[in-house]
C-alpha positions in Angstrom: 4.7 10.3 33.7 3.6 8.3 30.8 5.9 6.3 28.6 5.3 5.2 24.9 5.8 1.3 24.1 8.8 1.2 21.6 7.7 0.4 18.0 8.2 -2.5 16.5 9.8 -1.2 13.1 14.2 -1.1 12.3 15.4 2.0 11.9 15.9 3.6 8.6 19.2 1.8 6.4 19.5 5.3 5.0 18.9 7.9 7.5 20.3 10.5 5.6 18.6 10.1 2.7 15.7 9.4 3.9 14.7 12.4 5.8 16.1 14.3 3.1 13.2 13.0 0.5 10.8 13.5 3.6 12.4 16.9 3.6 11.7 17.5 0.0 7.6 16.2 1.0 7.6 18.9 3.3 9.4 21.5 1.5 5.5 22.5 0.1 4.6 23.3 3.4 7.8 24.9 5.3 5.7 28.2 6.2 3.4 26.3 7.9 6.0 24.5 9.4 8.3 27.3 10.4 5.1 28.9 12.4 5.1 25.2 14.3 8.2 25.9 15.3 8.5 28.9 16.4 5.1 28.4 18.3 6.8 25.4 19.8 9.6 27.8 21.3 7.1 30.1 22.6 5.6 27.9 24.4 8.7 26.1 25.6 9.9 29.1 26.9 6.9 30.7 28.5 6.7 27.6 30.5 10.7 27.6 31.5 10.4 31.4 32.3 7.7 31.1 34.1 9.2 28.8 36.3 12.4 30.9 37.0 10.2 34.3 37.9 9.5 32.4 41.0 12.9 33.8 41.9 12.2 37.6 41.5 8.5 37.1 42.8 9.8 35.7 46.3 12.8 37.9 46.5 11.1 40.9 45.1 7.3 40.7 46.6 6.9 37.7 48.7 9.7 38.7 51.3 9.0 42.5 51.5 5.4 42.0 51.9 4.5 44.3 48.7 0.9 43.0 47.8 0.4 45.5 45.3 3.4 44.6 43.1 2.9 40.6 43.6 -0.7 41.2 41.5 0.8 42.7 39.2 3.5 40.1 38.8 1.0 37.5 38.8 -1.1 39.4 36.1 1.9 39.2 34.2 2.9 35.5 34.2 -0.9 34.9 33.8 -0.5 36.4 30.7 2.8 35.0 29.4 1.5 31.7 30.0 -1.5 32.2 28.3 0.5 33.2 25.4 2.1 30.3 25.9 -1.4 28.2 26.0 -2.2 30.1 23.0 0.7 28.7 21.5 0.3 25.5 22.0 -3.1 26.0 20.7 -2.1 27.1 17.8 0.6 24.8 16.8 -1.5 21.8 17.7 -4.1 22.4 15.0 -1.6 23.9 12.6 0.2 21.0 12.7 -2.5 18.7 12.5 -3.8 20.0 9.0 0.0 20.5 7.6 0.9 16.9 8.6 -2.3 15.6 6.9 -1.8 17.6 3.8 1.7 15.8 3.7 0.3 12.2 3.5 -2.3 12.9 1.6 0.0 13.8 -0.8 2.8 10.8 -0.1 0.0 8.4 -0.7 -1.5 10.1 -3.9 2.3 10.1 -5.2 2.6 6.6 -4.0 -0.7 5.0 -5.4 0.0 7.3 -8.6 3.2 4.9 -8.7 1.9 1.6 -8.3 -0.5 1.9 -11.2 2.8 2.2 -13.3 4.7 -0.4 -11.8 4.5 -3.7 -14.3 2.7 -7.1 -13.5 5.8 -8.5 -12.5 6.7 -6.4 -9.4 3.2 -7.4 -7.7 4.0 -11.5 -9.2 7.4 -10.9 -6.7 5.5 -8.9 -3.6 2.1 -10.2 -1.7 -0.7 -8.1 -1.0 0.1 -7.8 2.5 3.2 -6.1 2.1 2.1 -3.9 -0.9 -1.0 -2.7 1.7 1.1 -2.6 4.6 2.9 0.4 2.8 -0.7 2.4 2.8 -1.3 1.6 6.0 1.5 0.6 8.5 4.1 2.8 7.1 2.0 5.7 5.9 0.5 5.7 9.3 3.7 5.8 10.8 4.9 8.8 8.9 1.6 10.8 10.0 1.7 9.4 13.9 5.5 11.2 13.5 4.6 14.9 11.7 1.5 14.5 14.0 3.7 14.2 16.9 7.3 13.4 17.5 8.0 16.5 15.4 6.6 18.9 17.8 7.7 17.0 21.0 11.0 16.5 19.6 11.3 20.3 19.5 9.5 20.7 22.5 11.6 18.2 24.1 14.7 20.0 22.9 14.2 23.5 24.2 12.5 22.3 27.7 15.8 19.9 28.5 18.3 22.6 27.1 16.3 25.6 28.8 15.4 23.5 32.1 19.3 22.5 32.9 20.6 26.1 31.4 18.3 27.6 33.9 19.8 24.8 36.9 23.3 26.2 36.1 22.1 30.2 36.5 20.3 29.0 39.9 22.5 27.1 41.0 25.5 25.2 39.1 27.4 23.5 42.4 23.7 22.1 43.1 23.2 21.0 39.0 26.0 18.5 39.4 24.0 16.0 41.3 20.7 16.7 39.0 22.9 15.9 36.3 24.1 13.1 38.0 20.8 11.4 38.2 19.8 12.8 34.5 22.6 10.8 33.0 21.6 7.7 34.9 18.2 7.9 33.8 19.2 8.6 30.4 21.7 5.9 30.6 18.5 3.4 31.8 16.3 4.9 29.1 18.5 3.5 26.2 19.0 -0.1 27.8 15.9 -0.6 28.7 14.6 0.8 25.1 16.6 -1.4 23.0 16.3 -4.1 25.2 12.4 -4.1 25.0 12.7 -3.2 21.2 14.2 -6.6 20.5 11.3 -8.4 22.3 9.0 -6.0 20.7 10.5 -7.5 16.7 10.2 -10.9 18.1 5.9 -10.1 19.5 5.2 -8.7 16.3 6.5 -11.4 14.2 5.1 -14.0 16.4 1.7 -12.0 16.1 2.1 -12.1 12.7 2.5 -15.4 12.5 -0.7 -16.5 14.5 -3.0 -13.9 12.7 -2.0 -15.6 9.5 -2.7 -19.2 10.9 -6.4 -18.0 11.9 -6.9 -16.4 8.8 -6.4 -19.3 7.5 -8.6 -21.6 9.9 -11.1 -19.4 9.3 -11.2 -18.9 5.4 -10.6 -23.3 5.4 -13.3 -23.9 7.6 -15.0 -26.4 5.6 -11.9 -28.5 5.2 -10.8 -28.1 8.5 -14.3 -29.7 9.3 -14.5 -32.2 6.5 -10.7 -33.7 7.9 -11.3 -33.6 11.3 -8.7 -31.4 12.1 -9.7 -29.2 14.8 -8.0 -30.5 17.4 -4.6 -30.8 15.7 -5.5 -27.3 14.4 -6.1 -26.5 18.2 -2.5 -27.6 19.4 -0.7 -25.7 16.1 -3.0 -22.4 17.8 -1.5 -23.5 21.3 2.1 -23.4 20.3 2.0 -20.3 18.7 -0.4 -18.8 21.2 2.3 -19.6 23.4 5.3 -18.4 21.5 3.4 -14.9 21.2 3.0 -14.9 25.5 6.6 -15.5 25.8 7.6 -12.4 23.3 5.3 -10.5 24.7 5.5 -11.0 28.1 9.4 -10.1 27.6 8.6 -7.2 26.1 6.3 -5.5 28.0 8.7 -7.0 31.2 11.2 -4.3 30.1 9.2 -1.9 28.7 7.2 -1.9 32.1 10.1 -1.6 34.2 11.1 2.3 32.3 8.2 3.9 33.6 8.5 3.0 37.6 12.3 2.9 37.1 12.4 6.8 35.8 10.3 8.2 37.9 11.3 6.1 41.1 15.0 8.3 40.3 13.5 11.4 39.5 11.9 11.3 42.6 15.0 10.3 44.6 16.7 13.0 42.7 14.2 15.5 44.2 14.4 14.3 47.4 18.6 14.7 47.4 18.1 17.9 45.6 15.8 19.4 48.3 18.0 17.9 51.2 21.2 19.4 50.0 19.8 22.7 49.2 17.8 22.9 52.5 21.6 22.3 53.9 22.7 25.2 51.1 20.1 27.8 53.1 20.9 27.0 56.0 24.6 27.7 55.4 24.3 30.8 53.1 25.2 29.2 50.0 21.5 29.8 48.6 18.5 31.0 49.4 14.8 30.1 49.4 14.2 32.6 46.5 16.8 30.5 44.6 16.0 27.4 45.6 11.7 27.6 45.1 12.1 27.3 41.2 15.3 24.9 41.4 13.7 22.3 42.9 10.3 23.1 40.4 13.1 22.6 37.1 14.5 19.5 39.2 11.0 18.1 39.0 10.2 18.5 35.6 13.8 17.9 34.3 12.8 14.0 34.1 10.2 14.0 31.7 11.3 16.6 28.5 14.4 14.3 28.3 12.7 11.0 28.4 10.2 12.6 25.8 13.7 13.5 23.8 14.5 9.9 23.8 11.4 8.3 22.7 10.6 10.7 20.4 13.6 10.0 19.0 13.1 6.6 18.7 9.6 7.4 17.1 10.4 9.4 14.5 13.8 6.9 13.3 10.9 4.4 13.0 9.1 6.4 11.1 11.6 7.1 8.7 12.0 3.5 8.6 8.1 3.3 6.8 9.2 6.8 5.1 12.1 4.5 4.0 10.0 1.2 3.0 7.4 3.6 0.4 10.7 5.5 -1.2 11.8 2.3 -1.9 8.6 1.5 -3.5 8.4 4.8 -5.4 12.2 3.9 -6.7 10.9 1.0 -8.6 11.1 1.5 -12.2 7.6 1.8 -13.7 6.3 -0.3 -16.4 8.5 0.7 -19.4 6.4 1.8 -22.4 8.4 3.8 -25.6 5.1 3.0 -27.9 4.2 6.1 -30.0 1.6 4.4 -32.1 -2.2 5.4 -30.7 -5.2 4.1 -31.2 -8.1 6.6 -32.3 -11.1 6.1 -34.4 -11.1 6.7 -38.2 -12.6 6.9 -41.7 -11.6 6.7 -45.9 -11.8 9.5 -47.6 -12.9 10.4 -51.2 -9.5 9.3 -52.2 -9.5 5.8 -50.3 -7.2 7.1 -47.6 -7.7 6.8 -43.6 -8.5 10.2 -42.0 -8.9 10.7 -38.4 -12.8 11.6 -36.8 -14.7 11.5 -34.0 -16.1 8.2 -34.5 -15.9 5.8 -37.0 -13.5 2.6 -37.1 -10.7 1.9 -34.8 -7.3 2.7 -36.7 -3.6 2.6 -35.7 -2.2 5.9 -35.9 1.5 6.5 -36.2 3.4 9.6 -35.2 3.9 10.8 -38.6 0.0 11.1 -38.9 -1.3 8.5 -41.4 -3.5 6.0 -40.3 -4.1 1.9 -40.2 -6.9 0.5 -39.9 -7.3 -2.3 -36.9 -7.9 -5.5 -38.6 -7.0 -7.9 -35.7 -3.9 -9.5 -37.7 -1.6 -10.8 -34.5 1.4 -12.8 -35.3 4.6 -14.2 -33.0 7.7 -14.9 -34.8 10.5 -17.0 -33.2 9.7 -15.6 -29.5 11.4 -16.6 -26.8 10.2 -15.8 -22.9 11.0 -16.2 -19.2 9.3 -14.2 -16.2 12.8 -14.9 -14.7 15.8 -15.1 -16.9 17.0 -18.9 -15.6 13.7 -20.3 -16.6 12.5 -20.5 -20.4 8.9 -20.7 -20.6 8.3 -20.3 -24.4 10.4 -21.3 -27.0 10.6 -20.2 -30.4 7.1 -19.8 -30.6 5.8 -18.5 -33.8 1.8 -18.1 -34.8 -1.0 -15.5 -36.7 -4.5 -14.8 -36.3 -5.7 -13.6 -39.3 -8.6 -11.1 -38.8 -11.6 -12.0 -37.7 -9.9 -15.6 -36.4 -10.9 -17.7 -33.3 -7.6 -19.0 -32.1 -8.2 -21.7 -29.8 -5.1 -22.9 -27.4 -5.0 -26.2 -25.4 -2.7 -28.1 -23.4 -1.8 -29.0 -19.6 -1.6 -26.4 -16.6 1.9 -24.3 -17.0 2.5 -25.7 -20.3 2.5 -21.1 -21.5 -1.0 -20.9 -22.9 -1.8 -17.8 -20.5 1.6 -16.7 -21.2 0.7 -16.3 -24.7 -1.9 -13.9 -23.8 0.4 -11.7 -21.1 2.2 -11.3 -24.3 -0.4 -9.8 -26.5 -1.0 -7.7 -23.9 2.4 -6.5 -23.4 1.9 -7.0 -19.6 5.7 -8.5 -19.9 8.2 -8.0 -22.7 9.5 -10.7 -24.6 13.2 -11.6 -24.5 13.5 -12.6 -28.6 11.8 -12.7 -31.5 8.7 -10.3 -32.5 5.2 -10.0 -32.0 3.0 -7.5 -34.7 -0.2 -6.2 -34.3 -1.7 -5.2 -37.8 2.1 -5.4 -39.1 3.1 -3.1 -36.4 5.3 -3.8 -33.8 4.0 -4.6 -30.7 6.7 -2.5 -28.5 6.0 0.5 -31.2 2.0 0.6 -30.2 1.7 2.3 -26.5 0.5 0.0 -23.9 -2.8 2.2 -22.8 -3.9 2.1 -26.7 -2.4 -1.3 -27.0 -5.0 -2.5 -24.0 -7.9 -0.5 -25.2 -8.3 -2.5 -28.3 -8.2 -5.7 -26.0 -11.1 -7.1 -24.0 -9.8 -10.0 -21.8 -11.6 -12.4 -19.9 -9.9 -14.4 -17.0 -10.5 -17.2 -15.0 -10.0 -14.9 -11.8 -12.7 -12.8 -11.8 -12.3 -9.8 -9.5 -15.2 -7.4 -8.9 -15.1 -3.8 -7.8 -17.3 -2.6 -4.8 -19.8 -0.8 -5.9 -23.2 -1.7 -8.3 -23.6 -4.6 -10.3 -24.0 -1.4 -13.2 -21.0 0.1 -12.1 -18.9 -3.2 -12.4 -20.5 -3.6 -16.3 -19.4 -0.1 -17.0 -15.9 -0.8 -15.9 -15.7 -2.4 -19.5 -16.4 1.3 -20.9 -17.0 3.8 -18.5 -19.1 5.6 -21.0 -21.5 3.1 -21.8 -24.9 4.1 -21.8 -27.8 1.9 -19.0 -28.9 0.4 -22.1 -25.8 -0.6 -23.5 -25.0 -2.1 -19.9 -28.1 -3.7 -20.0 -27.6 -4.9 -23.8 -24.2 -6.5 -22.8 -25.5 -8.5 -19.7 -28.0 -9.8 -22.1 -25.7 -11.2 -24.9 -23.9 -12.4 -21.5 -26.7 -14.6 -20.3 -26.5 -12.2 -17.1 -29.5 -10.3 -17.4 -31.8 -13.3 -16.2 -30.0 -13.8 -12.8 -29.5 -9.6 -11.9 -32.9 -8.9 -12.6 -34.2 -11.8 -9.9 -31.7 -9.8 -7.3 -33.7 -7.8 -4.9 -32.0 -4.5 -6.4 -31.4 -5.5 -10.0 -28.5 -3.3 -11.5 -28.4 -1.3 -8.3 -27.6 -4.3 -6.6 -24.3 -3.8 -4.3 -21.4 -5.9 -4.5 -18.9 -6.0 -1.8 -16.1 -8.2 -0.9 -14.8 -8.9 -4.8 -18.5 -10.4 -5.1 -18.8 -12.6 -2.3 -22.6 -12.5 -2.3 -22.5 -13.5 -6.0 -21.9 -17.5 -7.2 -18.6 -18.1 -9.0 -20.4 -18.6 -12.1 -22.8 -15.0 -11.9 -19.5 -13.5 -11.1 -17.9 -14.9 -14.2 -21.1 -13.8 -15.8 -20.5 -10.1 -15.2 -16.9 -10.2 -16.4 -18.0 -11.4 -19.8 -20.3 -8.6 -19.6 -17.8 -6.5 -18.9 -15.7 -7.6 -22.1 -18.7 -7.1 -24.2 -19.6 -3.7 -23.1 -16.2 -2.7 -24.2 -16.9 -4.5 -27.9 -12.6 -4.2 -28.8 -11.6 -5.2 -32.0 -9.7 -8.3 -30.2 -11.0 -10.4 -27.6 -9.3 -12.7 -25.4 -11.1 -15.5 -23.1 -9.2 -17.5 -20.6 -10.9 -20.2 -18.9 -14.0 -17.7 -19.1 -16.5 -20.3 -18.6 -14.5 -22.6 -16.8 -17.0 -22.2 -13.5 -20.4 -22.0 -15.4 -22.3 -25.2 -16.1 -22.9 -26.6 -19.5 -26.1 -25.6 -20.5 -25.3 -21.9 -19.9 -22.2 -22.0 -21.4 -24.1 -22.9 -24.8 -25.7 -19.9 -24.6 -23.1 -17.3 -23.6 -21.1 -19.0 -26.5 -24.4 -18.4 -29.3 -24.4 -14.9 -27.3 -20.1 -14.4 -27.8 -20.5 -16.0 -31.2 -22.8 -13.0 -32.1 -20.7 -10.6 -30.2 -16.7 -12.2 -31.8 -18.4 -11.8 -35.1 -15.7 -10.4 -37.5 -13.0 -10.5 -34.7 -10.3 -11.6 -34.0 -10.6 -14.3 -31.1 -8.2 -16.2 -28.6 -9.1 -18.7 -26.9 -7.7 -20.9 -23.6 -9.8 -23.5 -22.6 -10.0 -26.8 -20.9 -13.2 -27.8 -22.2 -12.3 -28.9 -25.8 -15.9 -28.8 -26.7 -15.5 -25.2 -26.3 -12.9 -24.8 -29.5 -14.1 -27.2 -32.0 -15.1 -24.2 -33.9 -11.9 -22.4 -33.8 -10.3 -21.3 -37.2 -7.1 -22.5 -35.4 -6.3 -24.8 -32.6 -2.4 -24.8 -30.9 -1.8 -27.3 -28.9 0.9 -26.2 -26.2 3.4 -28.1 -24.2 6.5 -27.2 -22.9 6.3 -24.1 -23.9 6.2 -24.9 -27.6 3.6 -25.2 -30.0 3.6 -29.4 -30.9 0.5 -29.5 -32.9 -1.8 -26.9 -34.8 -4.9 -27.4 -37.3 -8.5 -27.3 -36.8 -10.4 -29.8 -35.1 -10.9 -32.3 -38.3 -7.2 -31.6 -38.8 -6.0 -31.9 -35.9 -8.0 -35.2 -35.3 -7.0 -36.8 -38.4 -2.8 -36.4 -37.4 -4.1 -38.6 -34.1 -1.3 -36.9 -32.1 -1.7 -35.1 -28.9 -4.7 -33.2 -29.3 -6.6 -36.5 -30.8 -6.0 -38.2 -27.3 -7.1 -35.4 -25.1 -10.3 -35.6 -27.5 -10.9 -39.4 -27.2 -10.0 -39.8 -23.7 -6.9 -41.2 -24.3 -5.0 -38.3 -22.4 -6.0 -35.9 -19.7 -5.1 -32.4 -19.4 -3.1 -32.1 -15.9 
């Protein structure tokens, strides 16, 4: 008799509405599932009826001696079993296929969400627990439509049928089966939530010390350069440790189910036999009777521990069902633009008509046309990524078309906040921010972001070619305009001398690349796209100086006649700028050129001269 290890999740805080969305999931498929069903009966029953023809096949055949009539009985629960087998068959791979059709679609819905949510709901959840919905909880859902659904049903029928069919046979005899039922059931449920509580405790203690070697072995060099493996050693020991404990606990009571069950079934059979053997010998019964009695008393054990871990199985799997609703309830990223971006020309009259190609305009929803210029200007905004903390204030600015807007100051002071801004990846609280004299909230986001190019100091590459990762910028761009773009990059140099050039595979967000390549292929990236606005932060912050004069003569070629911003750390970098902000505090204290900005020997002239570092 074999036992399942309690899971580890809570059970659902909304049961009911829970299973009704699962419900609603499975509503596409409730043929497929009624067929389950009913082949779950079916096979349920042939196994339960089969049993209790014992009765007629002894009485009927076995006793009189009629041979003739016993092979045709047997012919006949041959064949009702092998329905029965049939059955099971049958549901088994019908099941499979339904249940995999359901998550499939769960997580298309599901990944289908997250691409809406906004910036700020993955700033408030980590990566682990926004995968751990993919994996963990969808993979709970499945392990339950895959299983628990059918042996819940299965369960169900076999207890119900097996102790209907003690009562026919023999209902003064039942009362001691049930006896021993309810005690077992009774031991089922301690020992369950007793080894369920251990079972939290393991799997947060094995959380824990996965994380700690994760982290030993991504700091490896520092562990090493501190001397720290030995204190690192003892931290592994105690939590080692803590994990034995837990788990030792849990699989104590966990453990003690199986041989406790089946130690009481058997003990039950043994009573059971005794007393009817007693029950033949003084008339009360007879062997016809008791043959398939004691068969139901020894099966009786396992459909209704089956009953009771399934049970527990599929809560827990409404608890991940639970976890992804909740994640599918989050408002997606709000976007009430009507303005679109589409690509224009003047007329014979002067006026903007739409083509096929041509110049990037704004189109409103009355039809006319604007064309993009670049002209981006903040008036008086205000912004917080939580409302008890201001990190701009009052923070006004333009970029006249074709500008390079350079912005400098210390680490958090809201230069890269600026920028989420443009890019609408968070709304502001006041003020106004127009994009060729349009408001920003007017312009939808996906049009908004398609004139953009931005360039961060985080590069993250896609598995897949060095090509592929190029074309990301503009997944129509052509191998030569790929090519083109890695050139005005500075990348071409360094992906031809890889063994596969373009074709070369990157895996692991790049890992067999330097930091600088990498950042090489994101400004690629940007400039296979060739937007109408670009936006650099910290692009070159991890690529030496001499190549970073000639990505800036390449960039210099490629910004021509657009409008640029800027964030860097290298004021070398921006003397050129049309504009230069210098930001602290979340305000703008200084703004000029360079010459101009040198001259009011403020902030900005000490950075310059050494005076003042950027922290």
């Amino acid at each position: 008799m074999a036992l399942a290890k309690p899971m580890s999740y809570k059970r659902p805080k909304d049961l009911k509405g829970t299973l009704l969305r699962l419900l609603r999931h499975l509503g596409a498929h409730k043929l497929s599932l009624a067929a389950v069903a009913v082949m779950v009966v079916l096979s349920s029953m042939a196994n339960i009826l089969g049993t209790y023809l014992l009765r007629p096949v002894i009485r009927n055949f076995i006793e009189p001696g009629d041979i003739a009539g016993l092979g045709r009985m047997v012919l006949k629960m041959a064949a009702m079993y092998g329905v029965g087998a049939l059955c099971t068959l049958g549901y088994n791979q019908l099941m499979v296929r339904t249940a995999q059709q359901v998550v499939a679609q769960i997580r298309r819905d599901l990944f289908l969400h997250t691409q809406t949510l906004p910036l700020q709901y993955f700033d408030c959840h980590t990566h682990g627990e926004l995968m751990s919905h993919f994996t963990n909880d969808v993979d709970a859902v499945s392990e339950a439509l895959n299983n628990s659904f059918t042996l819940l049903i299965q369960s169900f029928v076999m207890v119900t049928g097996t102790i209907t069919m003690l009562l026919v046979l023999d209902p003064q005899l039942t009362l001691i089966v049930l006896f021993f039922l309810i005690l077992m059931f009774l031991f089922i449920l301690y020992s369950s939530r007793s080894s369920k509580k251990y079972f939290h405790q393991q799997q947060a203690c094995l959380a824990d010390l996965n994380g700690f070697v994760e982290e030993m072995v991504a700091g490896q060099k520092v562990e090493k350069i501190f001397n720290h493996e030995a204190a690192d050693y003892e931290a592994f020991c105690k939590k080692n440790e803590a994990l034995r404990r837990a788990g030792t606990r849990a699989v104590s009571y966990s453990g003690m189910m199986v041989p406790t069950v089946v130690s009481l079934s058997y003990f039950n059979y043994a009573v059971s036999a005794c007393v009817g053997g007693l029950f033949v010998l003084s008339g009360l019964t007879d062997i016809a009777s008791l043959s398939p009695y004691l068969v139901y008393v020894r099966q009786s054990a396992m459909p209704m521990n089956q009953l009771t871990q399934q049970a527990n199985f599929f809560l827990s799997a409404l608890s991940g069902a639970e976890r992804i609703f909740r994640m599918m309830d989050e408002e997606p990223e709000v976007d009430q633009g009507e303005i679109t971006l589409v690509r224009g020309e003047r007329d014979e009259t002067g006026a903007w008509r739409e083509t096929a190609d041509g110049a990037f305009a704004w189109k409103r929803p009355d039809g006319t046309l604007t064309p993009l210029r670049g002209d981006v200007r903040f008036q008086n905004v205000r912004f917080g990524y939580v409302p008890e903390k201001t990190v701009l204030r009052d923070v006004s600015l333009y970029a006249k078309p074709g500008q390079k807007i350079a912005f400098v100051g210390s680490t958090g002071a809201g230069k890269t906040t600026i920028i989420n801004l443009i890019t609408r990846f968070y709304e502001i609280d006041q003020g106004s921010i127009t994009y060729d004299g349009l408001d920003l909230r007017e312009i939808r986001k996906a049009d908004l972001r398609r004139s953009l190019s931005v360039v961060v100091q985080d590069t993250h590459l896609f598995t897949g070619t060095i090509a592929d990762n190029i074309r990301y910028g503009r997944l129509d761009a052509t191998d030569e305009e790929v090519r083109e773009a890695a050139v005005l990059a500075n990348a071409d140099s360094f992906i031809r001398r890889l063994p596969d050039g373009y074709d070369t595979m990157l895996v692991g967000d790049g890992d067999n690349l330097s930091q600088g390549q990498r950042q090489l292929l994101a400004i690629a990236r940007a400039a296979v796209a060739r937007p109408p606005v670009f936006i650099l932060d910290e692009a070159t912050s991890s690529i030496d100086t001499r190549t970073e004069k000639l990505i800036e003569r390449g960039l210099d070629r490629l910004m021509e006649g657009r409008t640029v911003f800027v964030i860097a750390h290298r004021l070398s970098t921006v003397r050129d700028a049309n504009a230069i902000m210098v930001v602290e505090g979340g305000e703008i204290i200084e703004r000029g050129d360079h010459e101009e900005l040198l001259s009011q020997r403020g902030r900005y002239f000490q950075l310059y001269t050494g005076q003042a570092e950027l922290s």
